[in-house]
N, C-alpha and C positions, 0 to 999 in steps of 0.2 A: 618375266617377273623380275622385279626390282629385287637385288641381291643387298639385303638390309645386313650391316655387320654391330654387335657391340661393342663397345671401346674392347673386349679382350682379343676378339674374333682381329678386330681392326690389327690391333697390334699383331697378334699374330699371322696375320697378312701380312702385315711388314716385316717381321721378320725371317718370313720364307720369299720374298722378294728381294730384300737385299743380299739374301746368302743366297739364292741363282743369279743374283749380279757378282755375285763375286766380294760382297764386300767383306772382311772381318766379323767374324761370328761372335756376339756373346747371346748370350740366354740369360734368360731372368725367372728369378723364382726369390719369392718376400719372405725372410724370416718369420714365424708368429707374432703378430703387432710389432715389430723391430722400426715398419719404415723404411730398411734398408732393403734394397736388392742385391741379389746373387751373381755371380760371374758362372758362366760354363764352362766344362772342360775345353778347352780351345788343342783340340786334337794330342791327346795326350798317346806317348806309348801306350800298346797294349799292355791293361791291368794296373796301368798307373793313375793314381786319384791324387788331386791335389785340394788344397781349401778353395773355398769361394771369396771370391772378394769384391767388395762394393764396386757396385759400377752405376746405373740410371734407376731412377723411380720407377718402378713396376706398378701395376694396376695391383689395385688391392682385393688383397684372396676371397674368395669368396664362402671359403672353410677357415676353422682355426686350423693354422698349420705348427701340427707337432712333429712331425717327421720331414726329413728334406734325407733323399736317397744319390749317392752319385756311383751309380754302376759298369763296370765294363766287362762285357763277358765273351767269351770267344767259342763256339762251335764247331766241336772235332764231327762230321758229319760222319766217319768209318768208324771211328769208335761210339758214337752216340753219347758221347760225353760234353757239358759245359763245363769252361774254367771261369772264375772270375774274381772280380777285386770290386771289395762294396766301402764306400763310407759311408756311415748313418748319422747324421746328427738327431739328437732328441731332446725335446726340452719338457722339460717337466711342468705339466700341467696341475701337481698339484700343489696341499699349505703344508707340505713336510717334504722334510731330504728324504732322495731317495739312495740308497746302495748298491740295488741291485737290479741290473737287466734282463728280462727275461725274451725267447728269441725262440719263431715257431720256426723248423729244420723240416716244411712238409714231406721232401722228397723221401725222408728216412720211414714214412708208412710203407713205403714198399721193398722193404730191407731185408726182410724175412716175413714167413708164415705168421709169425712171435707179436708182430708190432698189432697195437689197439685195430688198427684200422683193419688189419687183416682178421685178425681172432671175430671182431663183429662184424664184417660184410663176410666174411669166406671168402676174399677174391673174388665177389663179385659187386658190379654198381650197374642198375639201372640191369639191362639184355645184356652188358658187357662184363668176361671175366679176364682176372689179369693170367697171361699165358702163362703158363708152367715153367718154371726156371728164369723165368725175367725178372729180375727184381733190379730195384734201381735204388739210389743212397745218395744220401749228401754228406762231402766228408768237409771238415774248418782245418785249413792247413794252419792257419794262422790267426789271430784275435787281437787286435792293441789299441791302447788308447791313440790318440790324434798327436801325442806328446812323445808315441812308440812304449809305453808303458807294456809289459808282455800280460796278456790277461789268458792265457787256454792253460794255466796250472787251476784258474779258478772255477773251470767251467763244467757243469755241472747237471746229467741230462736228470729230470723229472717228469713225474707223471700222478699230479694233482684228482684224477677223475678215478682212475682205477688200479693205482698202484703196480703195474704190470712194468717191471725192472727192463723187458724186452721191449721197452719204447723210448726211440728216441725221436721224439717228434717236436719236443717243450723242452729249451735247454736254459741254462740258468748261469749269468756270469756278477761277479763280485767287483767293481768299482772302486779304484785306490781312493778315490774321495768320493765323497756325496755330493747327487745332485741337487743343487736346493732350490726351492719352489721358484720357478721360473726361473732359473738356471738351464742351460745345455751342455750336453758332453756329445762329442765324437767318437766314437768305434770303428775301426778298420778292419777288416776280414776278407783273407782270401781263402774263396772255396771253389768247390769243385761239385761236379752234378753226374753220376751215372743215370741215366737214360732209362726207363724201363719200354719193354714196348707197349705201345699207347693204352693206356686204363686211366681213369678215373682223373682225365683230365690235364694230363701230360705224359709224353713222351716220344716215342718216336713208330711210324708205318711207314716202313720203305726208306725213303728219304725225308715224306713229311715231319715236320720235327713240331709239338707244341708245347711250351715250355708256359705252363702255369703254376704257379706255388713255388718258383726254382730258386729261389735266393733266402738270404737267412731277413726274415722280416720279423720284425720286434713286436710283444704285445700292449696291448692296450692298458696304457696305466689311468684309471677312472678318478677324477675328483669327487670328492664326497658332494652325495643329492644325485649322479651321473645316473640314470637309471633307476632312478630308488636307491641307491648306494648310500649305506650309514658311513662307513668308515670307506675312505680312500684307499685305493690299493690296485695290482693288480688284476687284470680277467684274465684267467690262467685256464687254458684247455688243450689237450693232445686232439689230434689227428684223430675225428672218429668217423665209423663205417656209413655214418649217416649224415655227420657236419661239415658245414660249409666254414664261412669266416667273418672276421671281425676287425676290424685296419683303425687305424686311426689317419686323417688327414692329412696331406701335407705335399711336398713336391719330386720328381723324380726327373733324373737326368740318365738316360741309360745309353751304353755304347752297345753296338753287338754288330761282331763281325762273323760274317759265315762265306762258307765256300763261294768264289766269284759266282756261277750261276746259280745262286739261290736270291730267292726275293723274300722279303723280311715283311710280318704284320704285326701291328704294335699297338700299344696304348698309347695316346699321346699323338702329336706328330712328329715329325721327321724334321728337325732344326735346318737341314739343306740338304742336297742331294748325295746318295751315299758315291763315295772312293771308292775306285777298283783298280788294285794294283798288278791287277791280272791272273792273280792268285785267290786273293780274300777280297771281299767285299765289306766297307764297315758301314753301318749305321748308326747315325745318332739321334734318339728317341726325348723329348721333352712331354714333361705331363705335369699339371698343375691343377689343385684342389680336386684330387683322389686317391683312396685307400690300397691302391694295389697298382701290379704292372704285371702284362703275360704278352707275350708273341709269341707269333706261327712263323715257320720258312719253309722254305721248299722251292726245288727248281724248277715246279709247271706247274703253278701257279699262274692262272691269266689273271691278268688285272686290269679293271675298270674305273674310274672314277670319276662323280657327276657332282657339281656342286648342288646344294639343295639350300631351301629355305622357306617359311610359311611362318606364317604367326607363331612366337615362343619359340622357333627354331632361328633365330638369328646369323646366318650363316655357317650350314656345312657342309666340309665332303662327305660325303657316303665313296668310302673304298674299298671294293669285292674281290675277294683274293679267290681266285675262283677254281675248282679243280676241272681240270680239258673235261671230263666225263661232264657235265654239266654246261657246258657252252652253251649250249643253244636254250640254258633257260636264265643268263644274266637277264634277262625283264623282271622277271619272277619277284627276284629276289630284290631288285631293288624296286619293285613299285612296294612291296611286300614294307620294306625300311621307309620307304617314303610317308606311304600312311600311317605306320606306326609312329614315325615322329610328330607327323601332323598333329593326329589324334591326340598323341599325349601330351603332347604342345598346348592342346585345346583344352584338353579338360582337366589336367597336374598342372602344367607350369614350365618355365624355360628349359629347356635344353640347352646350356650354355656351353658348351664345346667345339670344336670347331672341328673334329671327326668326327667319323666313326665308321670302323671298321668290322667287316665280313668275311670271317676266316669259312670256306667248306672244306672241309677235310676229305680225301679221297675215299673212295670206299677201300673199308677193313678199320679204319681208324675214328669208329664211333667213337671210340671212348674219349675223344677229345670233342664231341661233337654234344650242340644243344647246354652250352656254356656261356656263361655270362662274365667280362671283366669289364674294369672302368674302361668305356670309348671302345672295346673290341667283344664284339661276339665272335658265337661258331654257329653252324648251322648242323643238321643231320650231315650223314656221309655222303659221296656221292653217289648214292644207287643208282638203279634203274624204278624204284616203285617212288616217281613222280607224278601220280594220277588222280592225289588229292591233295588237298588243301593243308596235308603236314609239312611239306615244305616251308610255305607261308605261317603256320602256326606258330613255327621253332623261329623263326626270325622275330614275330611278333613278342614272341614270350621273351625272348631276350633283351629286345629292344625296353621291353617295360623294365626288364631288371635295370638297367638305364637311373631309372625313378628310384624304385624301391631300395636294390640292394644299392647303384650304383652313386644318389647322393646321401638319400635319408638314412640309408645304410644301420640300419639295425642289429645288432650282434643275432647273427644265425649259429651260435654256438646254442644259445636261450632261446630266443624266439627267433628258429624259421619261418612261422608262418607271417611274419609282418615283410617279408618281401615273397617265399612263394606264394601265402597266400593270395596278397595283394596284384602279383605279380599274374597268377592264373586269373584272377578276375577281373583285372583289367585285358587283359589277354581275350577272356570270352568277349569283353564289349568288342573289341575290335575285328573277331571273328564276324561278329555277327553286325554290324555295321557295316563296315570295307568287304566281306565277302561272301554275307547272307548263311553265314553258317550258324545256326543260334547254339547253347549247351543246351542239354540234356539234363537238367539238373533231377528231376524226380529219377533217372536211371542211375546219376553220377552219386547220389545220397543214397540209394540202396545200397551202393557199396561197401558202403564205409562200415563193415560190422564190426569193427573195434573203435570205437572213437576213446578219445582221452586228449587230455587236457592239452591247447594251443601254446601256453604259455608252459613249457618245459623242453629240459636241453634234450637235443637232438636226440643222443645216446638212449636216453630213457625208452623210448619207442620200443615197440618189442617187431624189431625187421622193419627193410629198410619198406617193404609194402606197408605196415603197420604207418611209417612216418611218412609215405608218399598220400596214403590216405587221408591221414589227418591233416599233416602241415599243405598239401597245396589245395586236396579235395576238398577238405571238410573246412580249411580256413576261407574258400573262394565260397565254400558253400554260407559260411557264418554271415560277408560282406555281403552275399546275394540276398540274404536274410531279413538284415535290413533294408537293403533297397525295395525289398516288397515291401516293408512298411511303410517305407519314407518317401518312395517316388526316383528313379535315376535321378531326375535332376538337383535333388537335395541330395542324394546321394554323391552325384559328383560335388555338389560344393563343399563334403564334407572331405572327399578324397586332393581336392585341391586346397583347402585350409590346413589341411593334416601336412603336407608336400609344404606348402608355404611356411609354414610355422616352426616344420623340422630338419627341413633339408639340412646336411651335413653337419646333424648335429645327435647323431644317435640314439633316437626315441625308444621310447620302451609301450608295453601293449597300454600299460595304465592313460600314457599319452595322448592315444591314439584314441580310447574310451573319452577322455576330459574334452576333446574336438569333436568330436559326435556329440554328445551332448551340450557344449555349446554351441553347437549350430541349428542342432533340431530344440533345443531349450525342454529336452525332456530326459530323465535317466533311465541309463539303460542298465543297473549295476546285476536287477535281477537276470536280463539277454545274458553278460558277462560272465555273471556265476554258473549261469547254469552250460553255457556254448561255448567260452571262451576259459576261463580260468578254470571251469567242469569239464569232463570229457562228454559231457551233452549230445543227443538228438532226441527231437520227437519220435513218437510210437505211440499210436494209437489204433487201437484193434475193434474192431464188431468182434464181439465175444458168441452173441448167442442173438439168435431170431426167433419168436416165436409167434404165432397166427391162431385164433381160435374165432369160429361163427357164433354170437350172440345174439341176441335180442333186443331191440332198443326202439320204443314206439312204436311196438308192431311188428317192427320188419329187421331182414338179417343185416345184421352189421359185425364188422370185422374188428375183433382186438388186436391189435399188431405190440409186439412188447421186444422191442432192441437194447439188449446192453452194451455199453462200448466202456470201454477199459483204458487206463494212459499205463504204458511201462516205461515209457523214456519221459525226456523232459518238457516244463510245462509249455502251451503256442497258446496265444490268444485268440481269441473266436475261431475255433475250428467249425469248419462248414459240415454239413453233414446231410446228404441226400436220401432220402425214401422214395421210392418209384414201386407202382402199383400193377395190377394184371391188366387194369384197365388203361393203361400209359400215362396216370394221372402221378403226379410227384409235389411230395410236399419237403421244401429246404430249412433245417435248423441252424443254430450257431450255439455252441455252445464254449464256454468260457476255457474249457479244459482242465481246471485246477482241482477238483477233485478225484481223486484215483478212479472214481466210474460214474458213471450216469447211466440211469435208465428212462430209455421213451416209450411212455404208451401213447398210440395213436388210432383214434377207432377211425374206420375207412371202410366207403360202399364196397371195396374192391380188397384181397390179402394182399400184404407186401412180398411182391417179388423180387426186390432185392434190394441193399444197404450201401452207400456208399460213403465215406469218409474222404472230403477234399475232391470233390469229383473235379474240378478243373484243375489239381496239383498243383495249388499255391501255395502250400505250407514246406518253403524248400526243406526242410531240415528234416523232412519224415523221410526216415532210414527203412521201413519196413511196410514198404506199402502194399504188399500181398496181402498184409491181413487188412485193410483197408475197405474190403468188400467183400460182402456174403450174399448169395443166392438160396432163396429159401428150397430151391428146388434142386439143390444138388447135394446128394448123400455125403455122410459127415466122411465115409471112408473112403469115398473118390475125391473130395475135397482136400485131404490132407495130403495124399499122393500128386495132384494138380498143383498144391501151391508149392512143394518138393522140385516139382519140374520147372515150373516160371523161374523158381529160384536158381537154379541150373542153369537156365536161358538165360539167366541178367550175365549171372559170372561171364559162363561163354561170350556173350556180347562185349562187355567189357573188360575183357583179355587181352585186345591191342592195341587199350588206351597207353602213349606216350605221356613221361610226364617231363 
C-alpha cells in the first residue's frame, strides 16, 4: 500500500529524519494567526525554558492556537514524584482586557478525603478505588511573569461549583498588566507532582508511571457567542467525581527525563531519538493542534511499531507500549487500532496526526486504563480474562475519542455526552461491523431507570452510575434513535458534517441539533426537548386485556378491548401486535401522543396476547416488561414474573464496561 503523507505528516517525516542524521534540531510550532514560527528548546538544562524565537514558516494550524506550552519535567521513579518547569503563553481570545488567569491543579483532587472529587466519588471511579493513605498533590514552588515579575503573593485557590474551601483543584492568579484582546502574556512556573498510586487516571503501579492531568493547565477563556455564551469570560470548573475536561488549542513542546531503563509514551511525537547518559534518559515530546498532553513510562514495556495508512488516515504510526503479560496478543490490538482508524476515517473525516499511541497498563493498574488523550490512549489492564471482544472494544472506544473529545472536543465539564455519547455509538458501529458484535439496545435502554437531561454538568448526576447511564448509555441510545428514523447512511452524513463543520472548534449540543436538521431538512426540536435537553424515555404499557363472546350475525364472535397507556416520552407510530388462539394476528400503529388509547377488535378467535414494538424498534423504550400481556396468565403471578425478568436484566447487565 502506497504510504500517502500530508504536507504536515510530510514535514514531520522530515523532521524525524534529519534529527536521526544528526542534524541540528528546531521544532516549529505557529503563533495564533502570527505567521511566525517557533524555535524548540534546543537541549536546554534540566527545568530550564527559554522563549521561542522565529526560525522557518511552519504549516498552518489546523486549530486556533491559544496556548503554546514548553515543558520539562523529571521523574524521581523511588519517590514517585515529578519535578517540573512550565512556560505558558496565552493569548487572549477575546474584545476585553483580561487581568486575571485562571489555572486547573488536577493532581490536588487527590490531596485529601476533603477535595470535591473525593467527597462525590468516595474514592471510587469506575471498579477502581483510590488506596487507602495514597494521596498525591501538586505543589507551585514558584509563579512569574516572562519579565520575572513574582506572581504566588497573588495566587488564589477557588471553587466556583460548590464552595468547598478544601479544594484546590481551580487556582486563580492576578496579572501586573492586562491582557488586551489579542494580546499574549507569558507565565513561568515551577512545580512539582506527588504520585498517588494509580486511580482515576494517573499515578503510579509498581514502576509503571502514568502521568495524566500532571501539570498546572490554564482554563478556557470563551469569546462572547462561544457556546451560546452572552458575555465573554471564563469556563471555571473544580475537579469533579464525574468530570472530565475542556483545553483550549494550541501547541506543546515537552521534555521528560526518566530513569535510563524506562521507555516513555507520549502525545505527540518524539522530535529525535531520546539521550542516555547512563543514568537518566530524556525525551523530547512535540504536539501541535491539541488540547492536552499525558504520558506513560515504564521499564517493560515492549514496544512495536507499524506504519499505517488508508483513506483520511494520511500517514501514521500506530505505537504499542505493551505490558510482557500481553505479548502474545500484540495482533489484537493493533488490527483492533487499524480498523478503527480506517472506519473513522471513512465515515467522520481525517485523522490528521501522525501517531498514535497504545499505552496497556500492567495488571493492578486499571485505574490508568480505558483513557483517552490527544494521539495516546490506554487500554484495560493486562489480565488474563482475554476471551472476548473487550479488549478490542476499549481500544475502539478510545480511538473514537480521537473524533469526539480529541478534535471537536466539546466541554465535558457541560456536555459529556457530546463525545461519550457520540463516542459509544460510533464505538457500537464498529463493534458490529469489524467484529460482528451488534449492541443490545432494547436491554442497554431497560437500564437506564433514571434518565435526566443530556445537556447538564457532569456533577449534577446523582452517582457516577446515574451519569454512566445517561451520558454514554442513554446519549448512544438518543444518536441510535435517530438513525432508526433516518437510515445509517444519512445518519453517517450527518455524523461527518457535524465533525466537518466543528472540528477544533468547540460545539455545543444546540450545534449539533442545527447539522441534523440541515441535512435531513427536517426539525427535530420536539426529539431534543423531550431526549435531549428532557431527561426523556419512551414507556408505553398494555394496561388492561379484556375478552367477552358476543353475538354478531348469528354466530359468536369475540370482543377484544386493549388499553395501552404512555408514561414516558412521546415515539411516533408505535407498532402494536394482537395475536389470537387461532395464530391469526392483526398489527396497529398508533401515533402515541395521547396519554392512552383504547382498541376494540371483534375477532373469530379471543386474544391471546398483546404486544407493544414486537420487533424492538422503538430504541428509547426503557421499560419493556410492560410491553406485553398474556390474557392467560393470572394478574398475581404476572406481577411476581415481571419482578424477576427485572431482576434478570440488572444481573445481566452488571458487567457492562463503560
Amino acid at each position: 500500500m502506497i504510504n500517502r503523507l500530508s504536507k504536515r505528516g510530510t514535514l514531520w517525516l522530515l523532521l524525524l529524519v534529519l534529527a536521526a542524521a544528526g542534524f541540528a534540531f528546531v521544532q516549529f510550532a505557529e503563533r495564533p494567526e502570527s505567521g511566525k514560527a517557533l524555535s524548540a528548546l534546543n537541549e536546554p538544562a534540566p527545568g530550564t525554558l527559554e522563549p521561542p524565537a522565529p526560525t522557518v514558516d511552519a504549516p498552518k494550524p489546523l486549530s486556533k492556537h491559544i496556548v503554546e506550552y514548553h515543558i520539562s519535567v523529571q521523574l524521581d521513579a523511588q519517590q514517585k514524584t515529578l519535578t517540573g518547569a512550565e512556560s505558558l503563553t496565552w493569548k487572549n481570545p477575546g474584545a476585553e482586557p483580561v487581568s486575571e488567569l485562571y489555572f486547573h491543579l488536577y493532581p490536588n483532587a487527590f490531596q485529601s478525603k476533603k477535595s470535591t472529587f473525593n467527597r462525590e466519588s468516595g474514592g471510587k471511579l469506575r471498579q477502581d478505588e483510590m488506596k487507602e493513605g495514597s494521596f498525591g498533590h501538586m505543589s507551585i514552588e514558584s509563579i512569574a511573569t516572562e519579565s520575572g515579575i513574582d506572581l504566588a503573593h497573588s495566587m488564589q485557590y477557588v471553587q466556583p461549583d460548590d464552595g468547598n474551601k478544601q479544594d484546590q483543584t481551580l487556582m486563580k492568579i492576578r496579572l501586573p498588566q492586562p491582557v488586551p484582546p489579542g494580546g499574549e502574556t507569558t507565565v513561568k512556573f515551577r512545580f512539582s507532582v506527588k504520585l498517588p498510586v494509580v486511580f482515576a487516571r494517573m499515578g503510579y503501579s509498581g514502576d509503571f508511571v502514568m502521568a495524566g492531568q500532571w501539570f498546572p493547565k490554564i482554563a478556557v477563556y470563551e469569546p462572547k457567542g462561544t457556546r451560546g455564551r452572552a458575555e465573554e469570560g471564563w469556563n471555571l470548573h473544580q475537579y469533579h467525581g464525574n468530570s472530565e475536561f475542556y483545553a483550549d488549542f494550541g501547541m506543546y513542546n515537552v521534555r521528560i527525563e526518566v530513569p535510563t531503563n524506562y521507555t516513555v509514551a507520549a502525545t505527540g511525537f518524539p522530535i529525535k531519538p531520546a539521550s542516555d547518559d547512563g543514568t537518566k534518559k530524556t525525551y523530547q515530546f512535540y504536539a501541535d493542534d491539541v488540547h492536552d498532553f499525558a504520558w506513560a513510562a515504564s521499564p517493560n514495556f515492549l514496544y512495536y511499531e507499524e506504519p499505517f495508512s488508508a483513506p483520511n488516515v494520511p500517514g501514521a504510526k500506530i505505537k504499542l507500549y505493551l505490558d510482557p503479560a500481553h505479548k502474545s496478543l500484540k495482533d489484537r490490538y493493533l488490527y483492533a487500532a487499524k480498523r478503527a482508524l480506517t472506519k473513522y476515517g471513512e465515515w467522520f473525516g481525517e485523522y490528521p496526526y501522525s501517531t498514535l499511541s497504545i499505552v496497556i497498563p500492567p495488571k493492578g493498574a486499571n485505574g490508568a486504563g480505558g483513557m483517552e488523550y490527544p494521539t495516546l490512549v490506554t487500554g484495560w489492564e493486562a489480565s488474563d480474562k482475554t476471551d472476548s471482544f473487550e479488549l478490542e472494544r476499549v481500544i475502539v472506544h478510545e480511538i473514537g475519542h480521537q473524533y469526539w473529545y480529541g478534535m471537536v472536543a466539546s466541554n465535558e465539564f457541560e456536555e459529556a455526552w457530546l463525545d461519550e455519547g457520540f463516542t459509544s455509538y460510533a464505538e457500537d458501529l464498529i463493534m458490529a461491523s469489524e467484529f460482528g458484535v451488534k449492541p443490545n439496545y432494547p436491554l442497554e435502554s431497560s437500564y437506564v431507570t433514571n434518565p435526566e437531561p443530556l445537556k447538564q454538568s457532569s456533577w449534577l448526576y446523582g452517582g457516577h452510575g446515574r451519569y454512566a447511564d445517561n451520558v454514554y448509555t442513554r446519549g448512544k441510545l438518543v444518536l441510535a434513535g435517530i438513525e432508526a428514523k433516518i437510515g445509517q447512511k444519512q445518519m453517517l452524513r450527518v455524523m461527518k458534517t457535524y465533525f466537518d463543520r466543528w472540528k477544533f472548534k468547540h460545539p455545543t449540543t444546540s450545534d449539533f441539533q442545527a447539522v441534523l436538521e440541515s441535512v435531513t431538512k427536517t426539525s427535530w426540536a420536539e426529539y431534543f426537548d423531550q431526549f435531549v435537553y428532557g431527561g426523556g424515555m419512551t414507556d408505553y404499557a398494555i394496561e388492561h386485556i379484556q375478552t367477552r363472546k358476543v353475538k354478531q350475525d348469528d354466530k359468536s364472535v369475540y370482543e377484544n378491548a386493549v388499553l395501552i397507556k404512555k408514561y414516558g416520552g412521546h415515539y411516533t407510530d408505535v407498532p402494536i401486535r394482537f395475536h389470537f388462539t387461532d395464530g391469526s394476528e392483526v398489527d396497529k400503529t398508533w401515533d402515541g401522543r395521547d396519554p392512552q388509547v383504547l382498541y376494540t377488535i371483534t375477532s373469530e378467535a379471543p386474544i391471546e396476547w398483546a404486544a407493544i414494538d414486537p420487533q424492538q424498534t422503538m430504541i428509547l423504550e426503557t421499560r419493556r416488561i410492560n410491553n406485553f400481556m398474556q390474557v392467560s396468565v393470572d394478574s398475581k403471578w404476572r406481577v411476581r414474573w415481571n419482578i424477576g425478568v427485572v431482576k434478570l436484566i440488572e444481573t445481566l447487565l452488571g458487567g457492562v464496561a463503560w
